[in-house]
DRENNUZA-125144 format. One record per residue (C-alpha): x, y, z; residue in three letters. Coordinates in steps of 0.5 Angstrom, whole numbers, plus 500, padded with zeros to 3 digits. Layout:
{x = X; y = Y; z = Z; type = ALA}
...
//
This chain:
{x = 442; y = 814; z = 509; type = UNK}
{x = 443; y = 821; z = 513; type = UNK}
{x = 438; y = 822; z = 520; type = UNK}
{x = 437; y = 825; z = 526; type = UNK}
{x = 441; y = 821; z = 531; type = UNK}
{x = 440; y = 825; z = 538; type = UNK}
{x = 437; y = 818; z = 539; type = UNK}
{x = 444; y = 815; z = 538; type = UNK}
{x = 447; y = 818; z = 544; type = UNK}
{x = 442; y = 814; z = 549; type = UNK}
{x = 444; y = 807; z = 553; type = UNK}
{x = 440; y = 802; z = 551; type = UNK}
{x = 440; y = 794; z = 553; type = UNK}
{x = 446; y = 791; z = 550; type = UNK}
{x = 452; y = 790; z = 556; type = UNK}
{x = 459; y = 792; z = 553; type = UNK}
{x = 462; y = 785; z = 553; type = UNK}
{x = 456; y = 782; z = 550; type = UNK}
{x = 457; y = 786; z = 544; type = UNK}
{x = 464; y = 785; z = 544; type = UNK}
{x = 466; y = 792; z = 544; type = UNK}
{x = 462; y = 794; z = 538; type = UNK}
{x = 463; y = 802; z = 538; type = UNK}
{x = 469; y = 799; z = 533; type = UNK}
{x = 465; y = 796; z = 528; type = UNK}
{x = 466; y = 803; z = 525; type = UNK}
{x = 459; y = 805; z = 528; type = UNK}
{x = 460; y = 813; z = 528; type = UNK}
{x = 462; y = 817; z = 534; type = UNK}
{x = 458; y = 820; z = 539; type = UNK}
{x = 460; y = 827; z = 537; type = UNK}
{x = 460; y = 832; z = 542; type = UNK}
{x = 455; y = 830; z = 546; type = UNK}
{x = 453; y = 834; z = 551; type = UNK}
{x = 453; y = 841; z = 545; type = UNK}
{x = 446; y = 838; z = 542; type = UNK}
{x = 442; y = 844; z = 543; type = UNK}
{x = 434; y = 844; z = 542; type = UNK}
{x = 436; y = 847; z = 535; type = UNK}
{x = 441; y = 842; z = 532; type = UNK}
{x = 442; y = 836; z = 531; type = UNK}
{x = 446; y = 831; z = 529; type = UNK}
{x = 446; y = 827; z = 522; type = UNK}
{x = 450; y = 822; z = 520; type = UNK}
{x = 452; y = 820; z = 513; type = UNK}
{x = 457; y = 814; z = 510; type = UNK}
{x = 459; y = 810; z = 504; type = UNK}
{x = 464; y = 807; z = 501; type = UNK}
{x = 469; y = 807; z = 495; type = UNK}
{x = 471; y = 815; z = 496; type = UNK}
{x = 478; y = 816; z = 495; type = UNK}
{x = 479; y = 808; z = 494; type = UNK}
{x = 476; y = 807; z = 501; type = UNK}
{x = 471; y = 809; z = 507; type = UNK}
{x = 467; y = 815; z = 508; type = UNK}
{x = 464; y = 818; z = 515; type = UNK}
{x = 461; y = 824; z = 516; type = UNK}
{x = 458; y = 826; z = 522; type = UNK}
{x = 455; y = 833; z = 522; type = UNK}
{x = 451; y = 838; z = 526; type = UNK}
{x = 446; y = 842; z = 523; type = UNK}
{x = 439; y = 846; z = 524; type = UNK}
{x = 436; y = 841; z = 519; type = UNK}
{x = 435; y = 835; z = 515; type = UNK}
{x = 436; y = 840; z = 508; type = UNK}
{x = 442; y = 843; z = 512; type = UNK}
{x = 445; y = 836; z = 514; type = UNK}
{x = 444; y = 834; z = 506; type = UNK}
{x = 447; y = 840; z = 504; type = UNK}
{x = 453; y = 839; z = 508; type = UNK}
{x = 454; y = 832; z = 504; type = UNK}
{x = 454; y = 835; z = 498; type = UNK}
{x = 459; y = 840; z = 499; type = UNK}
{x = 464; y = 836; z = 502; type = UNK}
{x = 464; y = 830; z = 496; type = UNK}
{x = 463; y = 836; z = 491; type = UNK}
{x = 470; y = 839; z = 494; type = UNK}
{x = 473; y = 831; z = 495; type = UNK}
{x = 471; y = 830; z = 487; type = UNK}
{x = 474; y = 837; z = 484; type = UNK}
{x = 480; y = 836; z = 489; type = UNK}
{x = 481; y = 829; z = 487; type = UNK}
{x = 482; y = 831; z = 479; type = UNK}
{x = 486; y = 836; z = 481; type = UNK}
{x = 491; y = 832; z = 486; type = UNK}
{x = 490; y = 824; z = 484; type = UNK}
{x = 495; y = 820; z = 480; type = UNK}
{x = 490; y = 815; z = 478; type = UNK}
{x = 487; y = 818; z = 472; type = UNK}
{x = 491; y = 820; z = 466; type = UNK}
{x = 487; y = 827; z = 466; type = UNK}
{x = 487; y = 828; z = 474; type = UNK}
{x = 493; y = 835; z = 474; type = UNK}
{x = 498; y = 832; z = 478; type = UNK}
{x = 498; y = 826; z = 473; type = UNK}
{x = 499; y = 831; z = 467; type = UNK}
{x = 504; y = 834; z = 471; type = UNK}
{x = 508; y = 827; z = 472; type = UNK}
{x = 508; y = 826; z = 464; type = UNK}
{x = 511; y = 833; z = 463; type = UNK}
{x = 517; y = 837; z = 460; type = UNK}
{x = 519; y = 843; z = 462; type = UNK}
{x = 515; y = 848; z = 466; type = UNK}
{x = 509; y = 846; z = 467; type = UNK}
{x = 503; y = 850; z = 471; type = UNK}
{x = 500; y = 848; z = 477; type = UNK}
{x = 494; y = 850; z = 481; type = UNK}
{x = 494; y = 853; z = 487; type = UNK}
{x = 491; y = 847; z = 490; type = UNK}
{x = 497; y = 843; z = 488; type = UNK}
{x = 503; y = 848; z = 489; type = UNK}
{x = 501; y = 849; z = 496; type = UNK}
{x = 502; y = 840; z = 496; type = UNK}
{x = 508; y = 840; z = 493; type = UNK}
{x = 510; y = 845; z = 498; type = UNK}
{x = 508; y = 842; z = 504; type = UNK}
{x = 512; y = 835; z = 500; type = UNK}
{x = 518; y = 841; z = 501; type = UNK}
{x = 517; y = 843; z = 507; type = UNK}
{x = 517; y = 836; z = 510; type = UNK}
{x = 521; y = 834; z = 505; type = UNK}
{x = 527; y = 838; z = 510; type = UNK}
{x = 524; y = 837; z = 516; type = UNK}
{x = 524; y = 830; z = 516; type = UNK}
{x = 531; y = 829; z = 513; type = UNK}
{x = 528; y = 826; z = 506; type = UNK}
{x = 524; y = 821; z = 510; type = UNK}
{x = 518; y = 824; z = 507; type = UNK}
{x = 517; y = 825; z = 499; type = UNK}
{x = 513; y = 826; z = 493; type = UNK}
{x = 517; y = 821; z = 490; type = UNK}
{x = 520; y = 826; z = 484; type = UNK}
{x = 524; y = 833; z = 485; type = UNK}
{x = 521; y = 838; z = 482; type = UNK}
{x = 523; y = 846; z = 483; type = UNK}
{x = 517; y = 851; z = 485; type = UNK}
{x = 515; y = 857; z = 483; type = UNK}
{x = 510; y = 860; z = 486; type = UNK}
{x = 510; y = 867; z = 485; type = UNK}
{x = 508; y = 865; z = 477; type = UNK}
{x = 505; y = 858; z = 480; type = UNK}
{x = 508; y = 853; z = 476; type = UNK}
{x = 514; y = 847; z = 477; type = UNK}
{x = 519; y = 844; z = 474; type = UNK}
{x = 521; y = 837; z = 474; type = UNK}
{x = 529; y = 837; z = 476; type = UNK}
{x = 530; y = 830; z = 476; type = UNK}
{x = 527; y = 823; z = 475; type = UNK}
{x = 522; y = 819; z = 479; type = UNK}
{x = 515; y = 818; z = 479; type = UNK}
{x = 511; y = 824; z = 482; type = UNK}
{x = 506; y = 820; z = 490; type = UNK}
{x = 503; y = 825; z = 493; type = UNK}
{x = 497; y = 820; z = 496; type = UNK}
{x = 499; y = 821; z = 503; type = UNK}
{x = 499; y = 829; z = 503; type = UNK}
{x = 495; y = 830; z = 499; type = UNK}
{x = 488; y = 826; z = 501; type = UNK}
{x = 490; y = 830; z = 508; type = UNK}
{x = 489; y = 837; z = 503; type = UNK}
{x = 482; y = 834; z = 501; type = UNK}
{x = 480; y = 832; z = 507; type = UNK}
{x = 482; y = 839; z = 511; type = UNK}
{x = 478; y = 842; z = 505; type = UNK}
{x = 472; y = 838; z = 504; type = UNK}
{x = 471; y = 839; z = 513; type = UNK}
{x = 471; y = 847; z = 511; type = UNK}
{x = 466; y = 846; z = 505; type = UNK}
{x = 462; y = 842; z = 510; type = UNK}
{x = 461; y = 848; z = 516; type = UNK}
{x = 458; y = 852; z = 511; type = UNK}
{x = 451; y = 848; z = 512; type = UNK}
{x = 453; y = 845; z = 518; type = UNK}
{x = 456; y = 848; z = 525; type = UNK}
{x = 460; y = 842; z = 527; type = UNK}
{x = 463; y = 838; z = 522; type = UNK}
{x = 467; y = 830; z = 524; type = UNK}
{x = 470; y = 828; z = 518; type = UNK}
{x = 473; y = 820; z = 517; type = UNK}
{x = 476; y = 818; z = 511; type = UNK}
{x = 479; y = 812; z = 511; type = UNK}
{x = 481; y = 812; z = 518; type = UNK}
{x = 484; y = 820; z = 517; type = UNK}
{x = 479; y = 824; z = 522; type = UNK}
{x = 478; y = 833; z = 522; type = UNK}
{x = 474; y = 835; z = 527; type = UNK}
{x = 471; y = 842; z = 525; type = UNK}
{x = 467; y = 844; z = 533; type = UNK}
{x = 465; y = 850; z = 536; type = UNK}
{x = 470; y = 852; z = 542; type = UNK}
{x = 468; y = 847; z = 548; type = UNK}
{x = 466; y = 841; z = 544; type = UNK}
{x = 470; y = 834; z = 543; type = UNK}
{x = 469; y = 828; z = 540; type = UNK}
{x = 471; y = 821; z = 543; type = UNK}
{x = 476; y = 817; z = 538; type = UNK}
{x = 478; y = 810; z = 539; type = UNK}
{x = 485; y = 809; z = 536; type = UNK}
{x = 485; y = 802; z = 534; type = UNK}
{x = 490; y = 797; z = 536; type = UNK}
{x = 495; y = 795; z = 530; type = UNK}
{x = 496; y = 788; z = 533; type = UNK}
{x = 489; y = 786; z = 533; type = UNK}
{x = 485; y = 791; z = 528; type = UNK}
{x = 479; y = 788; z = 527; type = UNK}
{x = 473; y = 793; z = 527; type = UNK}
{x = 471; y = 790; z = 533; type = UNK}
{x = 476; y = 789; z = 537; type = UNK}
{x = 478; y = 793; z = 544; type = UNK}
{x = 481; y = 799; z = 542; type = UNK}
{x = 488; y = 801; z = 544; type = UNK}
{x = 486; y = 807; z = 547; type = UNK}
{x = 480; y = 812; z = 546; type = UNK}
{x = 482; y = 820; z = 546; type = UNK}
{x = 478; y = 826; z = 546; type = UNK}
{x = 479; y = 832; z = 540; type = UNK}
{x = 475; y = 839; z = 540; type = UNK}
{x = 479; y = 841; z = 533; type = UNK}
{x = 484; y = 839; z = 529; type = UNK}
{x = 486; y = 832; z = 526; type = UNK}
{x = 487; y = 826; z = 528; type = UNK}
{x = 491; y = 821; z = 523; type = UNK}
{x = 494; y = 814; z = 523; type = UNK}
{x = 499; y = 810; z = 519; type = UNK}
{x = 503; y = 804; z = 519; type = UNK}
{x = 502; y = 796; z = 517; type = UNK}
{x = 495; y = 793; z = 519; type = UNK}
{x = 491; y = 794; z = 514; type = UNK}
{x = 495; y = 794; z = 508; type = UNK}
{x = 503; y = 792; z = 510; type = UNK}
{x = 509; y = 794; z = 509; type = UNK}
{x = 507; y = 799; z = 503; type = UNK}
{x = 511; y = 805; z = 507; type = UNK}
{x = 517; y = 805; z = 503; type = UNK}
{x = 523; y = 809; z = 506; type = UNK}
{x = 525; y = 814; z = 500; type = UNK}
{x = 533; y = 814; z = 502; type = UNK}
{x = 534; y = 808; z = 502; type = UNK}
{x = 527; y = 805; z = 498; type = UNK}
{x = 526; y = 798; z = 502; type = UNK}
{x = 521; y = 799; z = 507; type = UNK}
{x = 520; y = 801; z = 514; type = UNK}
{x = 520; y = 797; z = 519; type = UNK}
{x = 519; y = 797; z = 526; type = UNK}
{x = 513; y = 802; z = 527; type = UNK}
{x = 506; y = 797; z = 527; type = UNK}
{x = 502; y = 804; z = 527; type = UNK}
{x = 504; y = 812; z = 528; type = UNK}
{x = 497; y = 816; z = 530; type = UNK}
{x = 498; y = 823; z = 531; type = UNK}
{x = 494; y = 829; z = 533; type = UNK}
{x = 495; y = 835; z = 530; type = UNK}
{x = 492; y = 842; z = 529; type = UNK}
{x = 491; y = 840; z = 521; type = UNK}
{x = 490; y = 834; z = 517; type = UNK}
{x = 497; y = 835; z = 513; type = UNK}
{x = 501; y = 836; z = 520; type = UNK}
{x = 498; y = 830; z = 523; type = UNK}
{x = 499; y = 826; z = 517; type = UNK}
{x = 506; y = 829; z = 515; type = UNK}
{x = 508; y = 826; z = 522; type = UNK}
{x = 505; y = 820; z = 523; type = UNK}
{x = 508; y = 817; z = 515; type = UNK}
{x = 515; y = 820; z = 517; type = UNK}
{x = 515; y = 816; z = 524; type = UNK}
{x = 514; y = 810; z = 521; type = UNK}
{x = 520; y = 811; z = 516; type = UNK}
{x = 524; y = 815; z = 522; type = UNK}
{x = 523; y = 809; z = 527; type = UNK}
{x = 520; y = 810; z = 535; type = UNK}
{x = 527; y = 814; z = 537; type = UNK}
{x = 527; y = 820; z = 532; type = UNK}
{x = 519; y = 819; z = 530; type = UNK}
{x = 517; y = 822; z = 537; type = UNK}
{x = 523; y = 826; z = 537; type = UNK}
{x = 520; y = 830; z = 531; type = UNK}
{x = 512; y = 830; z = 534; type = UNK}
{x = 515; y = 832; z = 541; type = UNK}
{x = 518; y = 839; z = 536; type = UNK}
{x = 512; y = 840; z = 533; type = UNK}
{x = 507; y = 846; z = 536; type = UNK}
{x = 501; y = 843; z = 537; type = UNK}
{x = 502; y = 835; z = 536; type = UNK}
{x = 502; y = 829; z = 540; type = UNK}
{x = 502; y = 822; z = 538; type = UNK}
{x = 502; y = 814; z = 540; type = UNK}
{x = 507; y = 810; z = 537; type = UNK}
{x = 507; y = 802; z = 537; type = UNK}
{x = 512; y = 798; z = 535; type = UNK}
{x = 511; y = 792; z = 531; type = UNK}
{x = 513; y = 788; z = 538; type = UNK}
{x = 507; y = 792; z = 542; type = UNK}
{x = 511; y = 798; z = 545; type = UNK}
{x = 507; y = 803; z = 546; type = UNK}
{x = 511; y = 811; z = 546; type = UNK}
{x = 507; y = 817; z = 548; type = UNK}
{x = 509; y = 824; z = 547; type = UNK}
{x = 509; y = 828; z = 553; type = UNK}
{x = 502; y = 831; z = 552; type = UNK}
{x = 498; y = 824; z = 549; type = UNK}
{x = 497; y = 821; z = 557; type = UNK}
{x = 492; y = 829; z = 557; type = UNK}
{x = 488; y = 827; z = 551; type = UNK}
{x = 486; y = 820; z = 554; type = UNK}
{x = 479; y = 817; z = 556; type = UNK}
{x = 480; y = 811; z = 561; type = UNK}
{x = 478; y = 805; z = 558; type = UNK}
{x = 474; y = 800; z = 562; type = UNK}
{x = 477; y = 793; z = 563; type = UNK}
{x = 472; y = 788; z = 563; type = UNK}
{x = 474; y = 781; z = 565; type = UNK}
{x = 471; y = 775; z = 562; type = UNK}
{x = 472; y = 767; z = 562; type = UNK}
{x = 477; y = 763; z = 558; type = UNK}
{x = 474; y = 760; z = 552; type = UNK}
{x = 474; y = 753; z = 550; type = UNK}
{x = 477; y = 752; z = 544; type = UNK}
{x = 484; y = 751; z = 543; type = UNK}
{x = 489; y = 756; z = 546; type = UNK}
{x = 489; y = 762; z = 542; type = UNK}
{x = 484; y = 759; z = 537; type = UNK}
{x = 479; y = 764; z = 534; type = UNK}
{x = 473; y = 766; z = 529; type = UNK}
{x = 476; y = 771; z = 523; type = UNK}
{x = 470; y = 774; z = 518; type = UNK}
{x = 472; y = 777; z = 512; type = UNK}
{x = 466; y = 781; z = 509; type = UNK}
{x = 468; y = 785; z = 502; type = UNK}
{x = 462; y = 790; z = 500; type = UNK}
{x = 461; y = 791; z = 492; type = UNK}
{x = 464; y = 796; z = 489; type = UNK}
{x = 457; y = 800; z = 488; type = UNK}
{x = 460; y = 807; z = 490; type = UNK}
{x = 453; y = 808; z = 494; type = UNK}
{x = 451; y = 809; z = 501; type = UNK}
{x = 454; y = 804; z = 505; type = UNK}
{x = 448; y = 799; z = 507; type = UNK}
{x = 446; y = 797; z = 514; type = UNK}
{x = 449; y = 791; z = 515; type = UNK}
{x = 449; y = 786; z = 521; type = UNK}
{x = 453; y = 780; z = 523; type = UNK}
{x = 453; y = 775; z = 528; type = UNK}
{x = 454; y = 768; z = 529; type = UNK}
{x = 448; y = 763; z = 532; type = UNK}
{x = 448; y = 756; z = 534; type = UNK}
{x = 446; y = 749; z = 529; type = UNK}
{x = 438; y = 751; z = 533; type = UNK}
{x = 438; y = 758; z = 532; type = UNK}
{x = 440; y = 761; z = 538; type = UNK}
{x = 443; y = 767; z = 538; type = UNK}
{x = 451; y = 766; z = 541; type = UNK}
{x = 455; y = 773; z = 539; type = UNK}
{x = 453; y = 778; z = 536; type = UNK}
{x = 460; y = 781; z = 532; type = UNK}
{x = 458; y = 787; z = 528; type = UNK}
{x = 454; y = 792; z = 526; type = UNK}
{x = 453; y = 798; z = 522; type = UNK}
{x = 448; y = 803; z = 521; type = UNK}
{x = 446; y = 810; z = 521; type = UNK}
{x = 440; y = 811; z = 525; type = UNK}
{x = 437; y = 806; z = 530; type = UNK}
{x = 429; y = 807; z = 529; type = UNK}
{x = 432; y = 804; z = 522; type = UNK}
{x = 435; y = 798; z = 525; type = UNK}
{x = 429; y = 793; z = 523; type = UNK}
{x = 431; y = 793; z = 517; type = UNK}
{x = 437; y = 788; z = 518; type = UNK}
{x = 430; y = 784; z = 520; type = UNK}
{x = 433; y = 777; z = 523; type = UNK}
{x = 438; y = 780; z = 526; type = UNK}
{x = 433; y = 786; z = 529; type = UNK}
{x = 429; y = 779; z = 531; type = UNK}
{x = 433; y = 777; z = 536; type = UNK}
{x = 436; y = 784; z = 538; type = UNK}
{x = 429; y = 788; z = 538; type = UNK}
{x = 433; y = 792; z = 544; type = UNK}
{x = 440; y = 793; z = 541; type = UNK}
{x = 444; y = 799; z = 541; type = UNK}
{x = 451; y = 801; z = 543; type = UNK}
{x = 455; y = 807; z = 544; type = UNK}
{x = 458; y = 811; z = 537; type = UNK}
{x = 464; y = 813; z = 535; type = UNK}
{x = 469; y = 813; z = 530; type = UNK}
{x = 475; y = 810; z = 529; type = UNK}
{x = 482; y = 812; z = 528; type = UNK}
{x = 486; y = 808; z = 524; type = UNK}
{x = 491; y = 806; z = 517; type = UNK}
{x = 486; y = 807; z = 511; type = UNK}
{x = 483; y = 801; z = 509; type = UNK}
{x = 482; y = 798; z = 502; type = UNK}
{x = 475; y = 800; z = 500; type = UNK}
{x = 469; y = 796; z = 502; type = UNK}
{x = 473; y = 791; z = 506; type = UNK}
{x = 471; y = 789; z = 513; type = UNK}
{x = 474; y = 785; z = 518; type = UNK}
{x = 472; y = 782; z = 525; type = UNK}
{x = 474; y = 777; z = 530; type = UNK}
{x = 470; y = 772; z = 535; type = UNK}
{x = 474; y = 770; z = 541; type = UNK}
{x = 469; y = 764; z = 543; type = UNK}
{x = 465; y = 768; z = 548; type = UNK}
{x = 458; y = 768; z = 548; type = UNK}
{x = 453; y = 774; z = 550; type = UNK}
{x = 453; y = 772; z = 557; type = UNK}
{x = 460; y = 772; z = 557; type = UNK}
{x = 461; y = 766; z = 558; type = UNK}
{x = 466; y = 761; z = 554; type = UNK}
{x = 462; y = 757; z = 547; type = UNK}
{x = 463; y = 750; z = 546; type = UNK}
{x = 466; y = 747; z = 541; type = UNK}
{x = 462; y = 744; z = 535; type = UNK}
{x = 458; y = 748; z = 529; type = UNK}
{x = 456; y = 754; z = 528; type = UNK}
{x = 453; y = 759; z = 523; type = UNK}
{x = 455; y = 766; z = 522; type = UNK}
{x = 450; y = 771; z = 519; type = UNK}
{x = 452; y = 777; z = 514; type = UNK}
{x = 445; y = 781; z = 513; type = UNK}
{x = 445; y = 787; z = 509; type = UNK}
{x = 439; y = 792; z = 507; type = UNK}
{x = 439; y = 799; z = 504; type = UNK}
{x = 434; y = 804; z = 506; type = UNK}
{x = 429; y = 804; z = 500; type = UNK}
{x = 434; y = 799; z = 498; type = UNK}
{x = 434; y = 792; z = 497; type = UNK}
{x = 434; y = 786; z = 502; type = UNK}
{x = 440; y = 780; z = 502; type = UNK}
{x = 442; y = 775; z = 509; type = UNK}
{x = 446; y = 769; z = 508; type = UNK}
{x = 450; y = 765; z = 513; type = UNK}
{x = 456; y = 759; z = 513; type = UNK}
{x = 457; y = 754; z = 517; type = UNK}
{x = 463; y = 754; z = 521; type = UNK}
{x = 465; y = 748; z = 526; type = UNK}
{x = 469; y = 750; z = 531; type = UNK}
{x = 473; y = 744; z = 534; type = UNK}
{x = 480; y = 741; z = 535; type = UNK}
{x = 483; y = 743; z = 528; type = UNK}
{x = 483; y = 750; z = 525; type = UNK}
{x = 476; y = 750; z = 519; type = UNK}
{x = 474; y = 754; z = 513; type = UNK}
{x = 467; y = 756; z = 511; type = UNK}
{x = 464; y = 761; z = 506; type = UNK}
{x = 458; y = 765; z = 505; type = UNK}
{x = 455; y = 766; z = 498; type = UNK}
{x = 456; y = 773; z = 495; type = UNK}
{x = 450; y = 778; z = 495; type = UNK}
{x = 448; y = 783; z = 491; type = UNK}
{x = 450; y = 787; z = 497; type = UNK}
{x = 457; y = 783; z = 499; type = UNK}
{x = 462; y = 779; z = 495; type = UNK}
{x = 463; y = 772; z = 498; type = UNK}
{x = 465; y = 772; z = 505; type = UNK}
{x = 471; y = 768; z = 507; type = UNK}
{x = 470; y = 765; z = 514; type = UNK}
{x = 477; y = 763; z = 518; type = UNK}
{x = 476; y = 758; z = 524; type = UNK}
{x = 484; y = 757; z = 527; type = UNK}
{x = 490; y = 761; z = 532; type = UNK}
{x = 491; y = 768; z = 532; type = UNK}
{x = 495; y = 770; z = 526; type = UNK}
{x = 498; y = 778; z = 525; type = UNK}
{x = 496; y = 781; z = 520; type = UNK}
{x = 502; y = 786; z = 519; type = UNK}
//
């Protein structure tokens, strides 16, 4: 589902709190908006169920054909990289390599994670491991198990491929902003930045106000911590696991610095976590502790974009009550559908629209009852920094405010999911949901597009 998207950068009709800040519903970024040149354009590619979560990419290039080539290259260097560094398959090396005895050789790919392991290993004072003990090589490029322990080299190991497959794009592409799971490269030419937002942990859904918006001309950006996957960050010595970090994003030169950092600051804690960013060349973070405490590092506030702050009216539902939808795409490994969500009174009124996904606006008829009633709609596009999701699985809120701003009353109401693939298959299903005195759940039936979307009406619950 690629296109030119110089038209995506325009201000159209829809006012930000109408659309309750929609640019999080993981709608990709305006990148480096004012570099477009009459030669390039910008093109945008999404799908789903790449290294077992979401997949975003955003490129600069001369030319449809050149945009496409890019795409090719950066899932051709994810997939060659994932037989070499996944533990997921048995024939994958790093999983050979889990099972082997004695000296085993290794490839220069999977060497120079296991060195990084090392290195960080060292730095962190055990908080960052590979999960085994293993004694390098690198002159003859082999390893050698020195102890028990399961080989894990997830967290590092995406940030390589993620580093890699970013530089196999910018041989067809002159600016390269890659997003898989949250974990972001951003390949630009001198001068340019792209504007991400960093989700709040406390309140993660796609559509939710972000914590804080940054700008990164080059570089990494990664986040980890407890909002999309809990408390899976064990500490390796002591082997329980971290608490008190919600989220850690790190801004760093590259993806296995930044994301070294941020998986250590969760284990390490809010005083030696930033401690360990603040001695770190080039890295700035932002720690929340499960609490809501925001820590800087010294140079994070100058990364920052003042976000505007627009006041609206108290809801009429019960304090703290809200609408929570939970749409999980099919495990298809296809581009990523457009997809539509929105909630509509029991006479077919539009209320609130909630998410939106979709890569070029001249194609956003094809979402064709929820173009209906948003025949003018369009919003700001950029992408989001936080912990990898689960692949296909999307989460938003409704606070109870209408379009206008205005509080919704209580009663029933119908939430759409709509899903269209270009060249693809159409489906829309709704279920009802009655928003009164007393928490309610609903349903909308499953689709060849989605799984059964689980609708939760009741107060605010976190979900670390």
């Amino acid at each position: 589902m690629g296109g030119a998207v110089n038209d995506i950068f325009m201000r159209l009709n829809i006012h930000r709190r109408r659309f309750l800040q929609l640019p999080c519903a993981a709608v990709l970024p305006r990148l480096f908006p004012a570099a477009v040149t009459p030669a390039a354009s910008y093109y945008e590619f999404r799908r789903d169920h790449i290294l077992g979560t979401s997949f975003d990419l955003v490129v600069e290039a001369s030319s449809l054909a050149r945009a496409e080539d890019a795409e090719r290259e950066v899932l051709a260097e994810i997939t060659r990289l994932s037989r070499v560094l996944s533990t997921y398959t048995e024939a994958g090396e790093a999983s050979r390599l889990n099972r082997a005895e004695g000296t085993f050789p290794v490839s220069a790919e999977l060497l120079s994670v296991l060195a990084a392991y090392e290195l960080w290993g060292r730095k962190t004072g055990g908080a960052l491991t590979c999960g085994a003990d293993f004694e390098l090589d690198p002159t003859r490029g082999v390893a050698r198990r020195t102890g028990k322990g399961q080989l894990n080299i997830d967290a590092l190991g995406k940030a390589w491929i993620l580093e890699s497959a970013s530089r196999a794009g910018r041989r067809s592409a002159s600016a390269v902003l890659l997003d898989i799971g949250g974990d972001i490269v951003v390949e630009s030419r001198s001068g340019e930045s792209a504007e991400i937002d960093v989700a709040d942990p406390l309140n993660p859904w796609e559509n939710a106000r972000p914590l804080t918006r940054i700008r990164v001309s080059r570089g990494s950006v990664a986040t980890s911590g407890t909002s999309m996957r809990g408390r899976h960050i064990v500490d390796p010595r002591s082997g329980l696991p971290a608490t008190e970090i919600a989220s850690a994003t790190v801004v760093a030169d590259n993806a296995i610095t930044a994301n070294a950092l941020s998986t250590a600051a969760c284990v390490l804690g809010s005083q030696d976590g930033l401690r360990l960013i603040e001695e770190t060349a080039g890295a700035e973070g932002l720690l929340v502790t499960d609490a809501g405490r925001q820590l800087r590092s010294s140079g994070f506030a100058q990364l920052e974009k003042p976000l505007t702050i627009l006041t609206q009216a108290a809801s009429q539902w019960p304090s703290g009550y809200e609408v929570t939808i939970e749409v999980p795409l099919t495990a298809s490994g296809w581009k990523r559908p457009y997809l539509a969500v929105w909630v509509e009174d029991t006479k077919g009124r539009l209320v609130r629209n909630v998410g939106l996904f979709a890569n070029k606006p001249r194609y956003l008829n094809e979402l064709r009852e929820w173009y209906s009633v948003n025949a003018t709609a369009n919003t700001n596009w950029r992408s989001v920094a936080r912990p990898t999701r689960g692949p296909g699985k999307y989460s938003f809120v409704w606070d109870g405010i209408d379009e206008s701003g205005k509080p919704a009353p209580q009663g029933p109401y119908r939430v759409f999911v709509e899903c269209a693939m270009e060249h693809g298959s159409y489906y829309r299903q709704f279920g009802t949901i009655e928003c009164g005195a007393t928490p309610a759940e609903a349903m909308v039936k499953r689709t060849g597009y989605f799984d059964e979307v689980a609708i939760q009406y009741g107060p605010k619950a976190g979900r670390a």
